[in-house]
C-alpha positions in Angstrom: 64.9 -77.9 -21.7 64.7 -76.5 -18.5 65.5 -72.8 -17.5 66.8 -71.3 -14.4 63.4 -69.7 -12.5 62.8 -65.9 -14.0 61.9 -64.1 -11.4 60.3 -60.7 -13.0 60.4 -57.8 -11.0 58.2 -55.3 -10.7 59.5 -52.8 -13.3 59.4 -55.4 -16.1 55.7 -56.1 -16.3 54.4 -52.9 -18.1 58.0 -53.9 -20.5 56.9 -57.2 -21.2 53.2 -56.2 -22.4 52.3 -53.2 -23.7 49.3 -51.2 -22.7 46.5 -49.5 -25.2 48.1 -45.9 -24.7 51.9 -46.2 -24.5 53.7 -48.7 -26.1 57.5 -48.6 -26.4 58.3 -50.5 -29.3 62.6 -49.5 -30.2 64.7 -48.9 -32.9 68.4 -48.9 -33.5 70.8 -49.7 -36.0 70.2 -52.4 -38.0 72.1 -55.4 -39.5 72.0 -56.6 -42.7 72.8 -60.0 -44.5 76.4 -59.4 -42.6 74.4 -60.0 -39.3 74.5 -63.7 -41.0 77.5 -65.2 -40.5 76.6 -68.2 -43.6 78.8 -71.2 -43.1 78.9 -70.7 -39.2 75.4 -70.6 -38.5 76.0 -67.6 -36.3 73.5 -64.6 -36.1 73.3 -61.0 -34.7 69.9 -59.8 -34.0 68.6 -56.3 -33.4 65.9 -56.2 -30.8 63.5 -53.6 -29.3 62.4 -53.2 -26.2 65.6 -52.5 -24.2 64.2 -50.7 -20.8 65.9 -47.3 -20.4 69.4 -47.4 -17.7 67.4 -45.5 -15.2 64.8 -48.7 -15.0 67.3 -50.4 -13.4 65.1 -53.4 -12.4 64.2 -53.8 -15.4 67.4 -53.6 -17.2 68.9 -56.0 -15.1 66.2 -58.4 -15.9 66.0 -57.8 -19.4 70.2 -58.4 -19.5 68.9 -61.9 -17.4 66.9 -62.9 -20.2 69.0 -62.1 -23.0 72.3 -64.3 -20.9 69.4 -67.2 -20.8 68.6 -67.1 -24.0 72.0 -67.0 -25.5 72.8 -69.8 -23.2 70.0 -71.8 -24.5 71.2 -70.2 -28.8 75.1 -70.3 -28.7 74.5 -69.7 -32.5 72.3 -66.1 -31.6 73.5 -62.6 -30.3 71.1 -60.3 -29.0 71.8 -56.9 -29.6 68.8 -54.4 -27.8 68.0 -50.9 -28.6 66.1 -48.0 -26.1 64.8 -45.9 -29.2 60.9 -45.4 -28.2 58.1 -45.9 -30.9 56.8 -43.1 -32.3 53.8 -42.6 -34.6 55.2 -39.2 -36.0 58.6 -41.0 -36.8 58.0 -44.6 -37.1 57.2 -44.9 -40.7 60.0 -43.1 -42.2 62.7 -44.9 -39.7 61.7 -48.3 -40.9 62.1 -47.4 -44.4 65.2 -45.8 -44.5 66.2 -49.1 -42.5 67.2 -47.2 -39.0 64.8 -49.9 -36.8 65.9 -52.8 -35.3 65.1 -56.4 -37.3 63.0 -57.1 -34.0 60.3 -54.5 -32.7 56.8 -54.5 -31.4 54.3 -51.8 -32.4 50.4 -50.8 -31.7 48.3 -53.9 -33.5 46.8 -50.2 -35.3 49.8 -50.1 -37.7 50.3 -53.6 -38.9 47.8 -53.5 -41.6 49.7 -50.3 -43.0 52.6 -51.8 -42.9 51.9 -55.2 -44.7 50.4 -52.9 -47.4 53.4 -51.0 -48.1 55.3 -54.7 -47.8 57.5 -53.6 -45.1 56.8 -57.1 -42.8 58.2 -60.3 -43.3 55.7 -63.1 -44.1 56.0 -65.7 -41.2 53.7 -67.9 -41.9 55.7 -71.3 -42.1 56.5 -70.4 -38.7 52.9 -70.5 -37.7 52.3 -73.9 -39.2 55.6 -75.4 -37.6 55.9 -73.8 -34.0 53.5 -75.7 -31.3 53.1 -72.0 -29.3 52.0 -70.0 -32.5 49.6 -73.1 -33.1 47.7 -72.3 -29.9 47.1 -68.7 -30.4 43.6 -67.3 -30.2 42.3 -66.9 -33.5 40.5 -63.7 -32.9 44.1 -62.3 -32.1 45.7 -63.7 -34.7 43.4 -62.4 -37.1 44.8 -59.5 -36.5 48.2 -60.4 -37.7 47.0 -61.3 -41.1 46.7 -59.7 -44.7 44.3 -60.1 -46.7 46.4 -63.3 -48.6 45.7 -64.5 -45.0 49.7 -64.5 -44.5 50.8 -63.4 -41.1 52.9 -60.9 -40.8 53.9 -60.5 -36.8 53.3 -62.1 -33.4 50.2 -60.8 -31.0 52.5 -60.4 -27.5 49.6 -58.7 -25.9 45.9 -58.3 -26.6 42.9 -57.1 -25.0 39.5 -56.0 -26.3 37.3 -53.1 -25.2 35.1 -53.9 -22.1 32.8 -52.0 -19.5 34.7 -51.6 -16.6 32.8 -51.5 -13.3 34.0 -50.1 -9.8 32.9 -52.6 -7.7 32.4 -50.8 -4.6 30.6 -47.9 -6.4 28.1 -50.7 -7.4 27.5 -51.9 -3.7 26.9 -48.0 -2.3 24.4 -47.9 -4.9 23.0 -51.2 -4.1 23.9 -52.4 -7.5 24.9 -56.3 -7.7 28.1 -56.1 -9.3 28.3 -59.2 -10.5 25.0 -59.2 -12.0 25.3 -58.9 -16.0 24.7 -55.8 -17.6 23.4 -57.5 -20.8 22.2 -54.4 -22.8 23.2 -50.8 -23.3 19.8 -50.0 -21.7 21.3 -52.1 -18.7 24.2 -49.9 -18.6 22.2 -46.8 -19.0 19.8 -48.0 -16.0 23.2 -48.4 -13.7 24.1 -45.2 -14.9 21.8 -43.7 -13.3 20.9 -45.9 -10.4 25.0 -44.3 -9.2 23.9 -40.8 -9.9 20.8 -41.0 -8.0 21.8 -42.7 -5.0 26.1 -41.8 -4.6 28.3 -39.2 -5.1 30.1 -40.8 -7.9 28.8 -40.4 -11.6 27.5 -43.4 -13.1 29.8 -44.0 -16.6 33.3 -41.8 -17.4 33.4 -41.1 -21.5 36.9 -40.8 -22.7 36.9 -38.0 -25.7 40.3 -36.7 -25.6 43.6 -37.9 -27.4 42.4 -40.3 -29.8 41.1 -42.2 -26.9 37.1 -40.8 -27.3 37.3 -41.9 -31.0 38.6 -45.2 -30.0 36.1 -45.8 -27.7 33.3 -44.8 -30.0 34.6 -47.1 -32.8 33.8 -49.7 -30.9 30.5 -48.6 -29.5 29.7 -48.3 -33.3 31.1 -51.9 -34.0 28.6 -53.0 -31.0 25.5 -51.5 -33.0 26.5 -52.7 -36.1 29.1 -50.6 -38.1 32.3 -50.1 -38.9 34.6 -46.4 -39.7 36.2 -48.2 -42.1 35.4 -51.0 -44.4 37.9 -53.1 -46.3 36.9 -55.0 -50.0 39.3 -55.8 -52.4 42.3 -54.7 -50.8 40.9 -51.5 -51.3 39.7 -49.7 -47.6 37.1 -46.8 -47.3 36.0 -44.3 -44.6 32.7 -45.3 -43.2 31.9 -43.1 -40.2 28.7 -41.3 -41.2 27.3 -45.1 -41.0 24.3 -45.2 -38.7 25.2 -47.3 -35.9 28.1 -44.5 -35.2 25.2 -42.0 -35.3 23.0 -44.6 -33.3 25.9 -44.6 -30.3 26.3 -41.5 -30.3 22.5 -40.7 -30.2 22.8 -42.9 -27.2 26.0 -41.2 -25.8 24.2 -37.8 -26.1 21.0 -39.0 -24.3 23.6 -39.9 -21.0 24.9 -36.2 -21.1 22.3 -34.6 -21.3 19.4 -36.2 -20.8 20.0 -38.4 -18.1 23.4 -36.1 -16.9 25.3 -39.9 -15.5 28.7 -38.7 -17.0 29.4 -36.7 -14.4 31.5 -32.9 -15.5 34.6 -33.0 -17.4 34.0 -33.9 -20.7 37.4 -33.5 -22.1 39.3 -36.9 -20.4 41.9 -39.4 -21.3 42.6 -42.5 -19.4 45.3 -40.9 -17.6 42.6 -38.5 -15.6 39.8 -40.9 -16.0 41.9 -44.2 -14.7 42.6 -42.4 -11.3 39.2 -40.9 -10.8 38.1 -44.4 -11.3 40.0 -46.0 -9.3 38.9 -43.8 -6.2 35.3 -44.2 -7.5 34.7 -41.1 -8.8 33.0 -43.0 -11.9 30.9 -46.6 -11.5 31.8 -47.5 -14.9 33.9 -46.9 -18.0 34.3 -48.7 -21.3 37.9 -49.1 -21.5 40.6 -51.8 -22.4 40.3 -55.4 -20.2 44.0 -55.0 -19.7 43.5 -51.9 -17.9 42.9 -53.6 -14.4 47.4 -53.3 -13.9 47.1 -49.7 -14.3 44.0 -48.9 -11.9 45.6 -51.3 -9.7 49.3 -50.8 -10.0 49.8 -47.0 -10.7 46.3 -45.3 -9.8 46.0 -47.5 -6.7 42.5 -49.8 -6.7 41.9 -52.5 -4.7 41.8 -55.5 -7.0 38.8 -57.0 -5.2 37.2 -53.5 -6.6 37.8 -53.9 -10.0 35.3 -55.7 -12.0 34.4 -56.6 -16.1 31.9 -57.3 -18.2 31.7 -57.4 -22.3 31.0 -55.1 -24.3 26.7 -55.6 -24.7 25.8 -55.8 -28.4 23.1 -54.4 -30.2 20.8 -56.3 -32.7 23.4 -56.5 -35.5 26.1 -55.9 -33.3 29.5 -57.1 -34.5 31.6 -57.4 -31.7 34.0 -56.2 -29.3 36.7 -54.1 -30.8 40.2 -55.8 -30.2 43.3 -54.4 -29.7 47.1 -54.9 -28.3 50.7 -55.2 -29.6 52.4 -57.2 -32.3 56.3 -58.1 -32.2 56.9 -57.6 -36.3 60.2 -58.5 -38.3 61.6 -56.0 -40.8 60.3 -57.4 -44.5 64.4 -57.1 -45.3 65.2 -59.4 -42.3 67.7 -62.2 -43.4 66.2 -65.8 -42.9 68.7 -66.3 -39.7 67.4 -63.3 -38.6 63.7 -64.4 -39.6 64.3 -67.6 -37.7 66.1 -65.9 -34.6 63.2 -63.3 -34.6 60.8 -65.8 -34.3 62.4 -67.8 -31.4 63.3 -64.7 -29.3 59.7 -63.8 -29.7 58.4 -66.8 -28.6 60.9 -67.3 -26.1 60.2 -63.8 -24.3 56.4 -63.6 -24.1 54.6 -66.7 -25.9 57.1 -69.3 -23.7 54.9 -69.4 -20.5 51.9 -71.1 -22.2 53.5 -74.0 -24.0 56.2 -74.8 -21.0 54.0 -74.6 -17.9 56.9 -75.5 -15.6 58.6 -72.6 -16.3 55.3 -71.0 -16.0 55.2 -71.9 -12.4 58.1 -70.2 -11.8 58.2 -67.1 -13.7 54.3 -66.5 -11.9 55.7 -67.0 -8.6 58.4 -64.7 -9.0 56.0 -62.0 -10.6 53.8 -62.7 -7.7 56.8 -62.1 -5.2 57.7 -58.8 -6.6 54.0 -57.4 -6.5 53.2 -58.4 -9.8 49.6 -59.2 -11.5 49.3 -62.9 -11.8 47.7 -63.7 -14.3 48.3 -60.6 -16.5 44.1 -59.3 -17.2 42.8 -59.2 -21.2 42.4 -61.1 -23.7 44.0 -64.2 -23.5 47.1 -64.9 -26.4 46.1 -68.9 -26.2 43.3 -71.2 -27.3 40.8 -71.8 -24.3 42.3 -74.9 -23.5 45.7 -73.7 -23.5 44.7 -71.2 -21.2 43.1 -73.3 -18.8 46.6 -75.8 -18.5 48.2 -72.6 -18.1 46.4 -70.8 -14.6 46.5 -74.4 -13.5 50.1 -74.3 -13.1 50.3 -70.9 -12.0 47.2 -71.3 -9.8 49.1 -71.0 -6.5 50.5 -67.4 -7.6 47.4 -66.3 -8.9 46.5 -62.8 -7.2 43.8 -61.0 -9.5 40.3 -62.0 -8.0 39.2 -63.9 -11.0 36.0 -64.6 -9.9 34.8 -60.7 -10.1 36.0 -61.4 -14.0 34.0 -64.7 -14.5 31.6 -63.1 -17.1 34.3 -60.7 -19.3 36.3 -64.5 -19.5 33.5 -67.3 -19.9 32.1 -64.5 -22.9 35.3 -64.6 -24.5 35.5 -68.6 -24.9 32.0 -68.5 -26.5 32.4 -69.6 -30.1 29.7 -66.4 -30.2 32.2 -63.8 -28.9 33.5 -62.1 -31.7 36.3 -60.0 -31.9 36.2 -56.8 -34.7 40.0 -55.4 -35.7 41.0 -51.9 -35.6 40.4 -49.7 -38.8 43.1 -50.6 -40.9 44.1 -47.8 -42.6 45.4 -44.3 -40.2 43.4 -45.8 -37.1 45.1 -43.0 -35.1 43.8 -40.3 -37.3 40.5 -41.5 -37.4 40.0 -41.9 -33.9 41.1 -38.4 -33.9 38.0 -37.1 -35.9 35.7 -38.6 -33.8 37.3 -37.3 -30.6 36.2 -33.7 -31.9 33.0 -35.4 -33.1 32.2 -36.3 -29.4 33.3 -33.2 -27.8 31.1 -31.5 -30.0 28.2 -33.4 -28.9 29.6 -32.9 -25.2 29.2 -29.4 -25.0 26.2 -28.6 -27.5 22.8 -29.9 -26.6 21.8 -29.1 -30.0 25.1 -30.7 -32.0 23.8 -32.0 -35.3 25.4 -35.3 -35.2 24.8 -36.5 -38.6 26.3 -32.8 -40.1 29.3 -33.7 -37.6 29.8 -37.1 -38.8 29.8 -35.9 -42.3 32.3 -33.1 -42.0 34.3 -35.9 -40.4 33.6 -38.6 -43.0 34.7 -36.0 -45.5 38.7 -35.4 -43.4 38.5 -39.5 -43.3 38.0 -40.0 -47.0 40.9 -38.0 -48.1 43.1 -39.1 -44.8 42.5 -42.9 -46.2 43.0 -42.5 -49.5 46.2 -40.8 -49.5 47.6 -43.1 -46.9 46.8 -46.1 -50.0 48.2 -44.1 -52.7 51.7 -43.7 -50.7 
């Protein structure tokens, strides 16, 4: 069917995908089997997501799509809701039934959640809808239990990269689009940008959940995981040695070879604009970054540059990430149905209709927007090829400096390792203090850290499976 052109505005593209830090994923009142009307075929659908009345932009747009969509669903009524995701209140909202039917949320919290049965199985949808056919597998792999059901729609996904400031490279007299293949490679960079400019060779995140997160997936990349998952039944793992390996190797850059630079206590909000004005060379961070560093924090997108994460002998991948639009596990089957076609409709649309994927890019592109959106991509390689094709005269992100971080991810070798299943955030805490430790103490005894750690994790995890 065709649609009227969508032309997104500028406020609407950090609404439409969530980033790795701030998600807003929204709550409100819910229906229940009243919300379907039976013989009439009519349906009333909670929604997250609604942008806040001072995003007026944004508001305006979202109240576009909704009007379109209703146009194209007589039988559906969208009903949106501003209440913001929170981790401290999520859980208990959506079971005393105060969240909408609709909602996205952190990919970190499905797995809880189809534990406790709180999701609603979709999986006929996934076997009947040509758009949810053509989903990466390593991001729907996220999505599933371990029946292999799936339980929510990926709506954004990234995985963790090394991000490389391309002009600190060239004041080095770095290539930066020569690979850095190994960890030694990165080290060797490092310290090539020490030496020879005023910027510090690689920015280590170790604050707010965001060091732990980004030494889970070192760890993954030398060969381990914090958490490991058999029978249903998942364990804390993060005394394992490839998280004491990468953090051997962490320690040797501090203090060692001193390429970190001097604040060891940074989150992506103080490391994103100190990299942006090239204050750091590199920094392994999420692929989707490049909006922020661009968009808010002001880099040049010719400046910005990625490369995968390099894996160790053993090495198990690149630690995946992103956000999942779920369906309450009490959702009607109108509302399942609705659910499922809203979803689709508002994020998953652009790759199966590639004329209205020509539009919607040029009007992102006219409103300053990043065409095509940088991470992981939602669709099959091929899928994804049909789809910059037809946005190809919009594109504005200097693919080429990205060749490498995309051409790795359509390897059938490129492997993508899922979050820790169980309290993700509350593991990624304990390592944050883990790595600050080893931050400020030369002599930190990182396997005595890891097991005071390993000891908070065990009795974090098991409690969160005996709720």
């Amino acid at each position: 069917m065709a649609r009227h052109p969508r032309r997104v505005a500028v406020g609407l593209i950090a609404s439409m995908a969530a980033s790795a830090l701030v998600l807003t994923a929204c709550g409100g009142t819910p229906t229940d089997d009243s919300g379907d009307a039976g013989d009439s075929g009519e349906v009333t659908l909670t929604v997250g997501g609604k942008p806040q009345a001072t995003d007026e932009a944004a508001l305006a747009l979202w109240d576009e799509k909704i009007a379109q969509f209703e146009e194209e669903n007589p039988d559906i009524t969208i009903e949106g809701s501003e209440v913001v995701y929170d981790p401290q209140t999520f859980a208990a909202q959506l079971a005393g039934g105060t969240l909408p039917v609709v909602m996205g949320i952190p990919v970190t919290e499905i797995q809880s959640l189809i534990n406790r049965e709180q999701l609603k199985d979709i999986s006929s949808y996934f076997e009947s809808e040509d758009v949810l056919k053509n989903l990466n597998e390593s991001v729907t792999a996220n999505v599933q239990g371990t029946d292999g059901a799936y339980y929510g729609i990926p709506v954004s996904a990234f995985t963790l990269a090394v991000l490389v400031n391309r002009d600190v490279f060239e004041q080095a007299g770095l290539d930066p689009d020569e690979t850095l293949e190994t960890w030694d490679d990165i080290a060797a960079a490092a310290a090539t940008i020490t030496e020879r400019t005023d910027a510090a060779g690689l920015g280590q995140l170790t604050t707010t959940n965001q060091g732990g997160w980004t030494l889970t997936a070192l760890s993954a990349a030398f060969g381990g995981l914090v958490e490991e998952t058999e029978g249903g039944e998942t364990t804390a793992n993060l005394d394992n040695e490839a998280t004491v390996a990468a953090l051997e190797y962490l320690s040797d850059l501090r203090w060692n070879e001193d390429v970190l630079g001097s604040n060891f206590l940074l989150d992506f909000d103080a490391a994103g604009p100190a990299f942006a004005s090239g204050q750091y060379g590199m920094m392994v961070g999420a692929s989707e970054w490049y909006n922020p560093l661009v968009r808010n924090f002001g880099m040049a997108p010719e400046s910005y540059g990625l490369f995968p994460l390099p894996q160790e002998a053993g090495g198990l991948g690149s630690l995946g990430g992103g956000s999942v639009s779920i369906i309450r596990a009490d959702a009607t089957d109108a509302e399942t149905a609705a659910g499922v076609k809203w979803t689709n409709f508002y994020y998953l649309d652009r790759f199966s209709d590639l004329e209205f994927a020509a539009e919607e890019a040029e009007g992102m592109a006219a409103d300053g927007g990043t065409v095509p959106r940088v991470g992981l991509p939602l669709v099959a390689p091929e899928a994804y090829t049909a789809y910059l094709d037809a946005i190809e005269p919009s594109i504005n992100v200097p693919l080429q400096n990205l060749e490498t971080y995309y051409t790795a991810t359509e390897s059938p070798d490129f492997s993508v390792v899922t979050e820790p299943p169980v309290e993700a955030q509350q593991i990624y805490g304990l390592l944050d203090t883990v790595l600050q430790a080893v931050f400020t103490d030369e002599n930190a005894d990182i396997e005595a850290l890891l097991a005071q750690a390993q000891s908070q994790a065990e009795t974090i995890v098991a409690d969160a499976q005996a709720e």
